[in-house]
C-alpha positions in Angstrom: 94.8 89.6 84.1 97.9 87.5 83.7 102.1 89.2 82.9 101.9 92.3 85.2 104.9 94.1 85.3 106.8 93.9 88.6 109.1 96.8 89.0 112.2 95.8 91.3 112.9 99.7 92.0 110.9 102.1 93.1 112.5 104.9 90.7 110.7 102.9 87.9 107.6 103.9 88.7 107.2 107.2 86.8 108.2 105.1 83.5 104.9 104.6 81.4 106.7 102.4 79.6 106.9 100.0 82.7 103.3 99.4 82.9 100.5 97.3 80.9 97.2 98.2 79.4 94.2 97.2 81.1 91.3 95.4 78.5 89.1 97.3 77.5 86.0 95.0 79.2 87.5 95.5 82.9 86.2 97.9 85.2 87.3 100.4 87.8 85.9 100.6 91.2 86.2 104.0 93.0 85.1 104.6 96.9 85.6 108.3 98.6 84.7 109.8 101.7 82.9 112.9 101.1 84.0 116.1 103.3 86.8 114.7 104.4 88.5 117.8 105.2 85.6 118.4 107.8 86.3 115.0 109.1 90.3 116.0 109.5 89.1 119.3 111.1 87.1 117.2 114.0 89.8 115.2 114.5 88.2 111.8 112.9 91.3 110.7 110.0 91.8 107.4 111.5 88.1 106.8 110.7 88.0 107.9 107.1 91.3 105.7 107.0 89.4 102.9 107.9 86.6 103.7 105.6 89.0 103.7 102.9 90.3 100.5 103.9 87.1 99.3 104.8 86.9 98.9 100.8 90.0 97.1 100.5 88.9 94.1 103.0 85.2 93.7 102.0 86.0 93.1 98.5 88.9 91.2 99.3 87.1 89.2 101.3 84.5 89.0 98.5 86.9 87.4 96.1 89.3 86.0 97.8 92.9 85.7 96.5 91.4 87.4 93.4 91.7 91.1 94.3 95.2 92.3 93.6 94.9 95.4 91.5 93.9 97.9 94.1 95.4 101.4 96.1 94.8 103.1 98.6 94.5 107.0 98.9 93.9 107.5 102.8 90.0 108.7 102.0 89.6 106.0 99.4 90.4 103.6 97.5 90.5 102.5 93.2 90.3 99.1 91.8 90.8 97.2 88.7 88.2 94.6 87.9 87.7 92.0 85.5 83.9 91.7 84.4 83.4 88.4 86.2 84.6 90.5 89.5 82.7 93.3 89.1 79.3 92.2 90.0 80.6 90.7 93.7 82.8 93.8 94.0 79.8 96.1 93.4 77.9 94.4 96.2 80.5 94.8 98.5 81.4 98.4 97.7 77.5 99.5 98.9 77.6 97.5 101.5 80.9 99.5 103.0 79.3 102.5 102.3 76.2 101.5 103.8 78.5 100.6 107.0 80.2 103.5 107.0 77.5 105.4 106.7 75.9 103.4 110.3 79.2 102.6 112.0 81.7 105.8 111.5 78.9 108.6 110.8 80.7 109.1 107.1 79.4 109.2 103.8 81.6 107.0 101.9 80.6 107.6 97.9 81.0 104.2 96.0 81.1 103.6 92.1 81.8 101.9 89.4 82.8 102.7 85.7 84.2 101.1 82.2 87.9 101.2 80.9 86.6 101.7 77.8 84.3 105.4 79.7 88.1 106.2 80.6 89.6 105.6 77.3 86.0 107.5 75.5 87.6 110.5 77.7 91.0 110.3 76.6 92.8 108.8 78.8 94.0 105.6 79.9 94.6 102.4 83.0 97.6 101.4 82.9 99.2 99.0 85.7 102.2 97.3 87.0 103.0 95.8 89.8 105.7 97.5 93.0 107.3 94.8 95.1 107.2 96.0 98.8 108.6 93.4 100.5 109.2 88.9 99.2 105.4 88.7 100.7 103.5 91.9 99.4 103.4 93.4 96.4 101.1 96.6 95.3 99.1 97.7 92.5 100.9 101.0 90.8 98.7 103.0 87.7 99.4 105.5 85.5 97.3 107.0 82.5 95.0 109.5 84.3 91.9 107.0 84.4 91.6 106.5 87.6 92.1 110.5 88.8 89.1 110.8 85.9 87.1 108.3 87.6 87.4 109.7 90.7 86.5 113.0 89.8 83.1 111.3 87.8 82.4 109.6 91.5 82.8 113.1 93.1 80.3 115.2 90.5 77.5 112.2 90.8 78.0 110.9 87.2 78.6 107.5 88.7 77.6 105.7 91.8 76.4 102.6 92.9 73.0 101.8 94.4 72.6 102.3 98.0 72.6 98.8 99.8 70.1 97.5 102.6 70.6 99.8 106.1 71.2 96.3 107.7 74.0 95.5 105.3 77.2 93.6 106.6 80.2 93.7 104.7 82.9 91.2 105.8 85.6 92.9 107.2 87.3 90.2 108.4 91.1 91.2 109.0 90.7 95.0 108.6 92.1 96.4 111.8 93.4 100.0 113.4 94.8 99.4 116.9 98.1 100.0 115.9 99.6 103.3 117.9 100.4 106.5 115.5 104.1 106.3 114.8 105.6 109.2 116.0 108.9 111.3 113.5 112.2 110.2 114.7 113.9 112.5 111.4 111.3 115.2 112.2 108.2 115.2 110.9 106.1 112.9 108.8 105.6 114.3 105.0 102.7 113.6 102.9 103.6 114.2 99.6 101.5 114.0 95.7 103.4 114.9 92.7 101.2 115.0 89.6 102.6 115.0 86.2 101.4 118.7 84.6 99.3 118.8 81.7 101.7 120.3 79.4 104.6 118.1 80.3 105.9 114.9 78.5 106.1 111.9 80.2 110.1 111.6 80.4 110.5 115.2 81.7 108.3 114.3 84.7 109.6 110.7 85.1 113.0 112.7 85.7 111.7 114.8 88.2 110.1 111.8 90.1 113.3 110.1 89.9 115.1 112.6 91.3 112.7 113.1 94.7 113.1 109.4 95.3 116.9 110.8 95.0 116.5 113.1 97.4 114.4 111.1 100.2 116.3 108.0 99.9 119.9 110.7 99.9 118.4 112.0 103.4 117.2 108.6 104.9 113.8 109.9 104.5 111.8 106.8 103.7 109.5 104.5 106.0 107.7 106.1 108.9 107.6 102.1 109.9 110.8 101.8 112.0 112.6 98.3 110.9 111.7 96.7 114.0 107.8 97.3 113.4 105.6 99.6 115.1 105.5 100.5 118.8 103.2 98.5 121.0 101.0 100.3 123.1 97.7 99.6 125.1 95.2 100.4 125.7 94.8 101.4 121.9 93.4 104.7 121.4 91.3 103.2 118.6 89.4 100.6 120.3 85.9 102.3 120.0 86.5 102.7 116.2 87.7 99.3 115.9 84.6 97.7 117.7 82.4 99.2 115.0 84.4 96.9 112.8 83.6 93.7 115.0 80.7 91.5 114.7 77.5 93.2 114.4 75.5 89.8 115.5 76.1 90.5 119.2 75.5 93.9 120.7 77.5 97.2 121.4 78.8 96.4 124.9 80.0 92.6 123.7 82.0 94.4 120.9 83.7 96.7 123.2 84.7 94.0 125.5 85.8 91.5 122.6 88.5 93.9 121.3 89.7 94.7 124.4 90.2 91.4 125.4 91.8 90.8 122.0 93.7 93.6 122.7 95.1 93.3 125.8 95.8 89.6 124.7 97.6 91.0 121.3 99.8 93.8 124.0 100.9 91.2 126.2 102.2 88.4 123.6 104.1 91.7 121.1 105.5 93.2 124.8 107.1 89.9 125.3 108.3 89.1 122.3 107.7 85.1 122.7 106.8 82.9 120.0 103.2 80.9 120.6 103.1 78.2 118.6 103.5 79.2 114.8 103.0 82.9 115.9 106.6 85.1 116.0 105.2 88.8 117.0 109.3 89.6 116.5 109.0 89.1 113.2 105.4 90.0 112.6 106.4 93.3 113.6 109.1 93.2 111.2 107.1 92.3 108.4 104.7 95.3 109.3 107.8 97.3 108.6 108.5 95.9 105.0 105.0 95.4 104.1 103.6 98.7 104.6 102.9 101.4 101.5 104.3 104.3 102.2 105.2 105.1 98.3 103.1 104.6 95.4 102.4 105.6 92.0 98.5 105.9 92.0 98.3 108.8 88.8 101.3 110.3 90.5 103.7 109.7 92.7 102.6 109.4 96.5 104.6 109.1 99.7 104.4 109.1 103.5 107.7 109.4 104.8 110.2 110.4 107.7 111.6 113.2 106.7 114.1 115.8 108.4 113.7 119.5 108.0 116.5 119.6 106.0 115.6 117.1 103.0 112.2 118.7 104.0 113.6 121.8 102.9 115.7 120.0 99.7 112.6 119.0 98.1 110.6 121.6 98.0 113.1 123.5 96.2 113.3 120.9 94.1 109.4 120.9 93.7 109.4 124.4 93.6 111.5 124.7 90.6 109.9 121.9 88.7 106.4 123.2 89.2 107.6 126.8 87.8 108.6 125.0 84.3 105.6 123.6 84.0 106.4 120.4 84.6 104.7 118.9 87.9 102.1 119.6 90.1 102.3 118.9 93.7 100.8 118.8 97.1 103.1 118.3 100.9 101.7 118.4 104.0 103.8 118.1 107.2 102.6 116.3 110.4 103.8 114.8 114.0 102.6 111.6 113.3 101.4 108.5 110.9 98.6 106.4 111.0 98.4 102.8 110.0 95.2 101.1 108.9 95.9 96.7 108.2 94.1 94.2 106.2 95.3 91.0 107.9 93.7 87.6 106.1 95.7 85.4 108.6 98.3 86.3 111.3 99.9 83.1 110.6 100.9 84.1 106.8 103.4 87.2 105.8 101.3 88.7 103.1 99.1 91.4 105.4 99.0 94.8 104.1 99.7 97.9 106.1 98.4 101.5 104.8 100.4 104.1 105.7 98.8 108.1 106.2 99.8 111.3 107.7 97.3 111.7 111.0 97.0 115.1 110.3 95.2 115.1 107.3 97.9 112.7 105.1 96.9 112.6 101.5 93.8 114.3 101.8 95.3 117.9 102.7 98.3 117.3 100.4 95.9 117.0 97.5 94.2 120.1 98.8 97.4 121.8 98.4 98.4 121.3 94.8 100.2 123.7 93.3 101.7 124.0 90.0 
């Protein structure tokens, strides 16, 4: 699909207007962790993060430089594909789940289902583009679809077939060995707001507009500080992220690979020296711009920094707004973020950095809608 908006600012995104119609052949791709709140209760986000992600890579893998129209949801992940796409990014999606389902012990729900099933229903995809930093840019819809999509995925009217138990997905690049980033304003805010079914579209676009007001008034933006991420080792996720490692050589080998790799990637980001083409200083400051901690995916979604009195701001705000009917939404509060990366090449600015709440993220704030 060619002439995707680009939105310049991020207050744009609740503007229907701002956003293009998907044909009516393309398709949407939908993958979900089921009980993921029992998964959050044992302590396990960072592994249905990286099942969600785990999406992200295999079918970017799949079609490479192809895949642009995605977004990711912290136990999932939604995709716009064009019906030459579909049939690889099928493939890909059960062979994921299949890993998941080996690897991380989760049941990751895959499926697939028609623009034109969505627009049957009422509703629409509709997409534009969010520029994130000069290198990265991220898929932002609106229109309902993909929340109905979703919610056909969750009730078993759609799903993909299951894929072989030995099924490898190439997850080439995915990787979670980055160390949870800690508040510095207090704590770290995971926040939905839905438009409400009664509403119009400008009364809600307001409202959205005016909570990007109110976090970007109180500094209360990207968990990321600007300098990158704090390097830590060992990793605390080096078991998870040797299930992502080559399954060709055995168990032990895995464990030992990554953390070599690790203790390799520690030592170069703790000194800060360029090797070769390699600047970890500004690798880690592309991390920072490049991550998604606000999105428009069906309603406005943020991890942020936030301090207890902009904490306190918005949900006035939201308060009020869900009392006239106009919004639904969701906030939970945390210590900490996780990140989960799709890196194709070190060398190269364009990796993408998902950004969740380690205590639950988007998964309990979608729990808690209110409204």
């Amino acid at each position: 699909m060619t002439s995707v908006p680009v939105l310049e600012r991020f207050s744009e995104v609740a503007d229907p207007s701002r956003y293009r119609p998907l044909p009516d052949d393309w398709l949407i791709g939908v993958s979900d962790v089921e009980d993921s709140t029992a998964a959050i209760t044992n302590g396990r986000y960072k592994a249905v993060n990286l099942a969600g992600a785990a999406t992200i890579s295999a079918i970017s893998n799949a079609l490479p430089g192809q895949t642009t129209l995605f977004t990711f949801g912290g136990d999932g992940a939604h995709f716009a594909l064009s019906p030459a796409q579909a049939p690889v990014a099928a493939e890909a999606l059960a062979s994921v789940a299949s890993w998941a389902a080996r690897d991380l012990g989760l049941n990751l729900r895959v499926g697939m289902t028609g623009i034109h099933d969505v627009r049957a229903a009422g509703l629409d995809v509709r997409v534009a583009f969010w520029r994130a930093s000069d290198h990265v840019r991220y898929a932002m819809f609106t229109g309902g679809g993909l929340e109905w999509s979703e919610t056909q995925l969750k009730t078993g009217a759609i799903g993909l077939p299951a894929a072989a138990a030995n099924s490898e997905p190439d997850l080439t690049g995915l990787s979670c060995q980055w160390a949870p980033i800690r508040a510095r304003q207090g704590a770290i805010l995971s926040l939905i707001v839905k438009q409400a079914r009664h509403a119009s579209h400008a009364q809600f676009a307001e409202i959205a507009a005016r909570v990007i007001e109110v976090l970007e008034d109180g500094s209360s933006l990207n968990p990321v500080p600007a300098q990158g991420p704090e390097v830590r080792w060992p990793s605390h996720a080096m078991a998870l992220q040797s299930r992502v490692a080559n399954h060709k050589r055995p168990a032990w080998w895995r464990r030992m690979s990554v953390l070599a790799t690790s203790a390799l990637y520690w030592t170069v980001f703790r000194l800060g020296r360029r090797i070769g083409r390699f600047d970890p200083s500004q690798y880690r400051r592309d991390v920072a711009l490049n991550t998604d901690f606000r999105k428009f995916d069906d309603g406005l979604m943020m991890t942020v920094d936030c301090s207890t009195d902009t904490a306190a701001r918005l949900r006035t705000l939201l308060e009020k707004a869900a009392g006239q009917g106009i919004i639904q939404y969701g906030l939970h509060m945390q210590d900490e973020a996780l990140m989960t990366c799709v890196v194709p090449s070190a060398l190269a600015s364009d990796h993408m950095h998902f950004v969740d709440g380690s205590g639950g993220g988007y998964t309990s704030a979608a729990r808690n809608l209110r409204g």
